[in-house]
C-alpha positions as CSV (number, residue, x, y, z in Angstrom):
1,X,63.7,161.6,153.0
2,X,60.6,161.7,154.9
3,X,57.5,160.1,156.3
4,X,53.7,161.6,154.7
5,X,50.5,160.5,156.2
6,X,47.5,159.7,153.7
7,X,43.9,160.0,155.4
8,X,43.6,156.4,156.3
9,X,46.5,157.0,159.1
10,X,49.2,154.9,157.5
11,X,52.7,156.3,157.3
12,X,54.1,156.2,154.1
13,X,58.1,156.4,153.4
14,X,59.5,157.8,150.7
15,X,62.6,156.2,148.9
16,X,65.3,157.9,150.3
17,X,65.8,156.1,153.7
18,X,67.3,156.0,157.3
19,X,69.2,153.7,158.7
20,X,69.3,152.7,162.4
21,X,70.8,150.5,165.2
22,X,68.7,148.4,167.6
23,X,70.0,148.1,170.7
24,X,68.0,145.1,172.5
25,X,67.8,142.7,174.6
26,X,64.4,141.4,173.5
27,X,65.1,139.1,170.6
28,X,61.1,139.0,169.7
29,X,60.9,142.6,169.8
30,X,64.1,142.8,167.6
31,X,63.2,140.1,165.2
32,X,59.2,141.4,164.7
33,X,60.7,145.6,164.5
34,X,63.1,144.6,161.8
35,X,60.6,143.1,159.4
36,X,58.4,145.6,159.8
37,X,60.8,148.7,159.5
38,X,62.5,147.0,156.9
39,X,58.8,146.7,155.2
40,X,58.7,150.8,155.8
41,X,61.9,151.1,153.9
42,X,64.4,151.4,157.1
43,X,67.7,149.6,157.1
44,X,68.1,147.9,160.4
45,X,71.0,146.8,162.2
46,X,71.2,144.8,165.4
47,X,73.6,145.5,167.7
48,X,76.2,142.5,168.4
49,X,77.6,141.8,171.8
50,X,81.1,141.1,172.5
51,X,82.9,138.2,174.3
52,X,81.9,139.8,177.9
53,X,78.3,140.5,177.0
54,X,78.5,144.1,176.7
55,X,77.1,145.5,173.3
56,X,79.4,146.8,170.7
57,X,77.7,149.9,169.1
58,X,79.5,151.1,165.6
59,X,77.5,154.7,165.3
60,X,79.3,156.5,163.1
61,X,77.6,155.7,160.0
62,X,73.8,155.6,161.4
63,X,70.8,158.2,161.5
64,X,69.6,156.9,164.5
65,X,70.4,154.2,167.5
66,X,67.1,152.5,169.1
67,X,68.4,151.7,172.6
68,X,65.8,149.2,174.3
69,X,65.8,150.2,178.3
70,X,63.1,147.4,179.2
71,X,65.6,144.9,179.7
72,X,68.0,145.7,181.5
73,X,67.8,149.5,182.2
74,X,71.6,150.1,183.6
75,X,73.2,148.3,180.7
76,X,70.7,150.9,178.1
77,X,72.1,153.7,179.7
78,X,75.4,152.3,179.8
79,X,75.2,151.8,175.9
80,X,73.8,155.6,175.9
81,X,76.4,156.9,178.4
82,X,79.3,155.3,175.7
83,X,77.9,156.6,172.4
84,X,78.0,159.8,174.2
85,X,81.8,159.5,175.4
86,X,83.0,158.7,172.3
87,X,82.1,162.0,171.4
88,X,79.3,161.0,168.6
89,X,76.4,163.1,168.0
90,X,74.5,160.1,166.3
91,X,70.7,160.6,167.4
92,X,69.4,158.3,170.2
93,X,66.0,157.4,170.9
94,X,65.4,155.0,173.9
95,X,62.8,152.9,175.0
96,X,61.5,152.3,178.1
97,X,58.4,151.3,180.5
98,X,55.8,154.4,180.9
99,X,56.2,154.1,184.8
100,X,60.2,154.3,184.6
101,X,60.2,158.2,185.1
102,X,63.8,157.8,186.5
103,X,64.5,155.9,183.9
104,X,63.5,158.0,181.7
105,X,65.3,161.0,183.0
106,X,68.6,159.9,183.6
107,X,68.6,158.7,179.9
108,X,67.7,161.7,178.6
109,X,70.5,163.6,180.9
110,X,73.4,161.0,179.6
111,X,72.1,162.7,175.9
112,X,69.4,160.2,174.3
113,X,67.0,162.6,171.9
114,X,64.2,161.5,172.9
115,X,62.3,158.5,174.8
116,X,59.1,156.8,174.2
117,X,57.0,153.7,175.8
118,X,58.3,150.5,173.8
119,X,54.5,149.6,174.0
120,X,54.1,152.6,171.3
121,X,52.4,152.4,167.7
122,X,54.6,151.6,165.5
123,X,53.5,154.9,163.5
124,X,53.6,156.9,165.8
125,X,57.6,155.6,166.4
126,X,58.3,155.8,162.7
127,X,57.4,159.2,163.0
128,X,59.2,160.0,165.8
129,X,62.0,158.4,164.6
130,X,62.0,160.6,161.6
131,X,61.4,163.5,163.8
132,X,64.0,162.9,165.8
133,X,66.9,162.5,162.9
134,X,65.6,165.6,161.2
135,X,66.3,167.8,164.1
136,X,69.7,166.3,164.7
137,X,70.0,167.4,161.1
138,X,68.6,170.3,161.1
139,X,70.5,171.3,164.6
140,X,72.0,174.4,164.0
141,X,68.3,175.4,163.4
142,X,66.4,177.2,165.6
143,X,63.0,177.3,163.0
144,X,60.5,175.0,162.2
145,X,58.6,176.6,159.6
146,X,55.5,174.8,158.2
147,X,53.3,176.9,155.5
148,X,52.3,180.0,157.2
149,X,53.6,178.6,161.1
150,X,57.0,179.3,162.4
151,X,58.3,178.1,165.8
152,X,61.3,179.5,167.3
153,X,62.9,176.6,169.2
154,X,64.9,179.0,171.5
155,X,62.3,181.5,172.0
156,X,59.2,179.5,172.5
157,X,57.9,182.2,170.0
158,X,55.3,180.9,167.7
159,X,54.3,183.1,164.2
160,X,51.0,182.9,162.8
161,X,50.4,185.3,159.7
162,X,51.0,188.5,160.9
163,X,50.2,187.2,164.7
164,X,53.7,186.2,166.6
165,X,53.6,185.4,170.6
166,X,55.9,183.5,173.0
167,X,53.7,180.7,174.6
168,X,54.3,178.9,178.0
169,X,56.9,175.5,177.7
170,X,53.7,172.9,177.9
171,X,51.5,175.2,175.3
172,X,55.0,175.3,173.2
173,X,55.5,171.7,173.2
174,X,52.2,171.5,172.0
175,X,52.0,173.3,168.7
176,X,56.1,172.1,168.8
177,X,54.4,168.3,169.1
178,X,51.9,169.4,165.8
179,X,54.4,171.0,164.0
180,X,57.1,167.6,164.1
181,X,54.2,165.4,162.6
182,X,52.5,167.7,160.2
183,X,50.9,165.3,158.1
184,X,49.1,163.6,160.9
185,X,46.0,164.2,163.1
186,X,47.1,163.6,166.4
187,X,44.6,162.0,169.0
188,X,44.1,163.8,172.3
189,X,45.6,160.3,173.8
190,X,48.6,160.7,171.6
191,X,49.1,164.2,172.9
192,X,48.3,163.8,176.2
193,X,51.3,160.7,176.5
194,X,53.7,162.9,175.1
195,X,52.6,166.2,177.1
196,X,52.6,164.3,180.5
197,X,53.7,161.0,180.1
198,X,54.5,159.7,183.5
199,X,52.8,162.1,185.9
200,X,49.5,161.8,187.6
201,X,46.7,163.5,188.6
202,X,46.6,164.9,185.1
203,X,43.2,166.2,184.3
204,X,41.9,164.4,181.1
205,X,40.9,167.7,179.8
206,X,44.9,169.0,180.4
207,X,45.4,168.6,176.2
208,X,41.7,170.7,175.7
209,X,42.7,172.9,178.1
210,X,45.9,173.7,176.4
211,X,44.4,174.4,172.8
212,X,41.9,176.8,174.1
213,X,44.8,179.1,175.5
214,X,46.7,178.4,172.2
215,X,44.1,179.5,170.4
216,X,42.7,182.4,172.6
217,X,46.2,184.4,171.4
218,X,46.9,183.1,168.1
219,X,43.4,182.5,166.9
220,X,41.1,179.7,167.2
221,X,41.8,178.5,163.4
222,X,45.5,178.3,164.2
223,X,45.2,174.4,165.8
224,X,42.3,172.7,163.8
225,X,39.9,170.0,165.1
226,X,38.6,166.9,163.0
227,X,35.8,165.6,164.9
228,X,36.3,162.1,166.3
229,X,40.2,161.8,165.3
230,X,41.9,164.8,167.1
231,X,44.2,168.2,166.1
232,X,46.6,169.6,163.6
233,X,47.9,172.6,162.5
234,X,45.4,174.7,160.4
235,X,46.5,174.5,156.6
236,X,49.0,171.5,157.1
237,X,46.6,168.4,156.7
């Protein structure tokens, strides 16, 4: 299973699949994401409700639930907040309005994996979709190990040939950002969203800023820049 960029940008899935639950209100949104998932070789469910309007989630035998927060955010993080007491470890991935920061928070404390603006690429969510299963996974991991790169989750510790240094959280979620889509070029708008998606005042030379200091101690071929599109790891695209 997995996703594999080619150099036009689209995502390409290989046969072996995931399947996942859509959580939504939204009947547009669910009806135009399941043709075109299902076109990207997803199998998509749509979460029924029951007789008193609540949505009945079955997640035992899914890779991944796509709870949509836009809606109505406390019945999302009610349908979170359940998954979680029924004791399943089925990854969650919530969506939600960039200025929701609460939101956004609270969903992530009741246990969803990971949240992203519903108003994202759809590339960019198949891909963190995948990302997102394969860490659930791969969860008694602590390595992501990509050719000659290897991050320590717990650590923040990041190898680089024979160079190996622990890096500050926002420089580690960079290369950790790189490292989870390493058949893309990621944009400096792409990094910057995920790197400081909901606060202001952020300098738009914040993701720049970052990749200098990155590079300064693990060398400046270790994050590798393609003029006009954006970053990725040296040797991986």
């Amino acid at each position: 299973m997995g996703c594999r960029g080619n150099p036009g940008g689209t995502i390409v899935v290989s046969k072996a699949t995931i399947n996942i639950m859509i959580v939504s209100d939204d009947h547009y949104y669910c009806r135009t994401i399941y043709r075109i998932l299902v076109l990207k070789g997803v199998e998509v469910f749509l979460a029924r409700k029951t007789s008193d309007g609540e949505f009945s989630v079955l997640s035992n035998d899914r890779d991944l639930i796509l709870v949509d927060l836009c809606q109505d955010v406390e019945r999302g993080l009610k349908v979170i907040a359940n998954v979680r007491a029924d004791e399943s470890d089925v990854p969650i991935l919530a969506l939600l309005p960039v200025e929701n920061v609460e939101a956004r928070v609270t969903a992530l404390e009741l246990g969803a994996d990971d949240c992203v603006p519903k108003q994202l690429d759809l590339r960019e969510l198949l891909a963190r979709m995948y990302a997102v299963v394969r860490r659930r996974r791969g969860h008694t991991r602590s390595l992501i190990e990509i050719g000659t790169v290897a991050l320590d989750l717990l650590k923040r510790e990041v190898t680089f040939g024979t160079k190996r240094t622990v890096l500050p959280q926002q420089e580690f979620a960079l290369v950790r950002m790189l490292a989870e889509h390493p058949s893309r070029i990621l944009s400096r708008d792409v990094l910057h969203d995920h790197l400081y998606r909901g606060e202001d005042d952020v300098s738009p030379t914040a993701v720049d800023v970052l990749i200098f200091y990155v590079r300064r101690k693990l060398g400046k071929d270790f994050i590798r820049n393609v003029r006009g599109r954006g970053w990725a790891l040296s040797d991986v695209v």
